[in-house]
C-alpha positions in Angstrom: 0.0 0.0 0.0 1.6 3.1 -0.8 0.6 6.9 -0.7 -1.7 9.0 -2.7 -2.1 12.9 -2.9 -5.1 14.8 -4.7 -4.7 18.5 -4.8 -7.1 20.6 -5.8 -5.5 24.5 -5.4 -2.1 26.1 -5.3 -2.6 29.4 -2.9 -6.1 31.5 -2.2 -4.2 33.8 -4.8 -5.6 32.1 -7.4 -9.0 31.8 -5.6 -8.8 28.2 -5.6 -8.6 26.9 -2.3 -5.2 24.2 -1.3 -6.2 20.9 -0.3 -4.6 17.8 0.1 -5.6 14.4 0.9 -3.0 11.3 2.0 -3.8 7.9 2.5 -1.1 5.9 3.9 0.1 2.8 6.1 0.6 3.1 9.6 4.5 2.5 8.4 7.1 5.1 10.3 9.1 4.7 6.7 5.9 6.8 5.2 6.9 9.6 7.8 9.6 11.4 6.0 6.8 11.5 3.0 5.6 13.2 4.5 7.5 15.8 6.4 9.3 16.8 3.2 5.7 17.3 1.6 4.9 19.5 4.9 8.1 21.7 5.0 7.6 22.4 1.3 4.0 23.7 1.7 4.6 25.8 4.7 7.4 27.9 2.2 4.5 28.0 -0.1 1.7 29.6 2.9 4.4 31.7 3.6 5.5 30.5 7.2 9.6 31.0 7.4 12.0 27.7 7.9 11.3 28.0 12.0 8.1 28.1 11.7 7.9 25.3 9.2 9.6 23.7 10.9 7.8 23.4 13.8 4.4 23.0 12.1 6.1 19.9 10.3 7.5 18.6 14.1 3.5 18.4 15.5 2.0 17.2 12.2 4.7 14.2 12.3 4.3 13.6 16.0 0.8 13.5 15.8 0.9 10.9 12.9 3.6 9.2 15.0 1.1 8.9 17.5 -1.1 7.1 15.4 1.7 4.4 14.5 2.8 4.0 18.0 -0.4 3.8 20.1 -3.4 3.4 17.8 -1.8 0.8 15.8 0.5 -0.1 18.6 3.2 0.0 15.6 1.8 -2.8 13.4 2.5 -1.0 9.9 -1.0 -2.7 8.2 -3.2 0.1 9.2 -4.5 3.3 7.6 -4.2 6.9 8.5 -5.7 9.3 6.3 -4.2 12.5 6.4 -5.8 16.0 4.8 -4.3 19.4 5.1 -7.1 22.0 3.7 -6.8 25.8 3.4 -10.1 27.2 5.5 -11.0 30.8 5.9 -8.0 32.0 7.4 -6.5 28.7 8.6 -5.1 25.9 7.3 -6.7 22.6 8.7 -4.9 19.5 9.1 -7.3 16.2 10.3 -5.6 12.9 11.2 -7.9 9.9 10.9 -7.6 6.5 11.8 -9.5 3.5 12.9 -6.8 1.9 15.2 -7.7 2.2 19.0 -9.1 4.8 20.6 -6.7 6.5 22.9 -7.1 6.7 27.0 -7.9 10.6 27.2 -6.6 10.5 30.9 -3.5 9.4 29.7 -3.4 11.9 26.7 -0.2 14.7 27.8 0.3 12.8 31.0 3.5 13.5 31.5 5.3 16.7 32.9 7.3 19.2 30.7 9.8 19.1 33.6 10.5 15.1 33.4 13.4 14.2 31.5 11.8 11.0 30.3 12.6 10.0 27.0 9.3 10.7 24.7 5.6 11.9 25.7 6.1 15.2 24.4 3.8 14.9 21.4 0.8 16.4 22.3 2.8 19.2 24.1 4.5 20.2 21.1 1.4 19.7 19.1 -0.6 22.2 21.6 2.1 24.5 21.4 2.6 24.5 18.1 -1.0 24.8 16.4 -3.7 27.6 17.2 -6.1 24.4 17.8 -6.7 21.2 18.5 -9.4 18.8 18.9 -9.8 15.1 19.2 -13.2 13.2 18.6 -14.1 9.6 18.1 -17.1 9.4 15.9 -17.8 5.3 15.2 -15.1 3.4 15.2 -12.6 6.3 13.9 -10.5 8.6 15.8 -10.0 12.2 14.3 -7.5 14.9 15.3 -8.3 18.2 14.2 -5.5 20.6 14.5 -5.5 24.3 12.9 -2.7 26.8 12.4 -3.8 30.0 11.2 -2.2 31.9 8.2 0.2 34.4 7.6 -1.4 37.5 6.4 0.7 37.5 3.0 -0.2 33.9 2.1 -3.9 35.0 2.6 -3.6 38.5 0.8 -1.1 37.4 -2.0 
């Protein structure tokens, strides 16, 4: 099973709005995909190589997420992935139909520990303007939103 990506816009510039849609294995080796894809179209919104950066660090942890306790790493599962330019945001929704996850335990542990991982949803929170998580069936979705840089949105 591999990847697939429909886009439908370049930029609101054109008056055609970006979206993308990904369907791919719960396989890590699917992650650098799809960081690369990320960095790339955070240039093109306009956010600079920090911020890109960053926004490409929350969308893979989240995803990671996915692989490690969803699919509790077994690479035969399916996240579907879409980014979509909103009015004044650009929306990124992580699906899956793996487990749903223990919201007790969701950002359990401190920012002060020095335990290695369990800093996903921190960095994801800190990172984007929103995000949501909702079960609705037998799918979990994350909803996360970062809002857009004035030039990308006036351009």
């Amino acid at each position: 099973m591999g990847t697939s990506v429909e886009s439908s816009a370049v930029r609101s510039r054109s008056g055609v709005r970006f979206k993308a849609e990904w369907r791919l294995p719960s396989d890590p080796a699917f992650l650098p995909v799809v960081r690369g894809a990320m960095e790339r179209l955070c240039a093109v919104f306009g956010w600079d190589e920090s911020e890109a950066r960053s926004i490409t660090l929350a969308i893979d942890e989240a995803l990671t997420n996915v692989i490690r306790h969803a699919y509790h790493k077994r690479p035969d599962g399916v996240i579907e992935f879409i980014c979509e330019e909103k009015e004044g945001v650009l929306e990124f929704l992580v699906s899956d139909t793996g487990d749903a996850p223990d919201l007790a335990k969701i950002c359990a542990r401190a920012r002060e520990s020095h335990a290695a991982g369990g800093m996903g949803t921190h960095i994801i929170r800190d990172v984007m303007d929103t995000s949501d998580y909702r079960r609705a069936g037998m799918a979990n979705h994350l909803i996360m939103t970062k809002r857009l840089k004035r030039s990308a949105e006036s351009s």
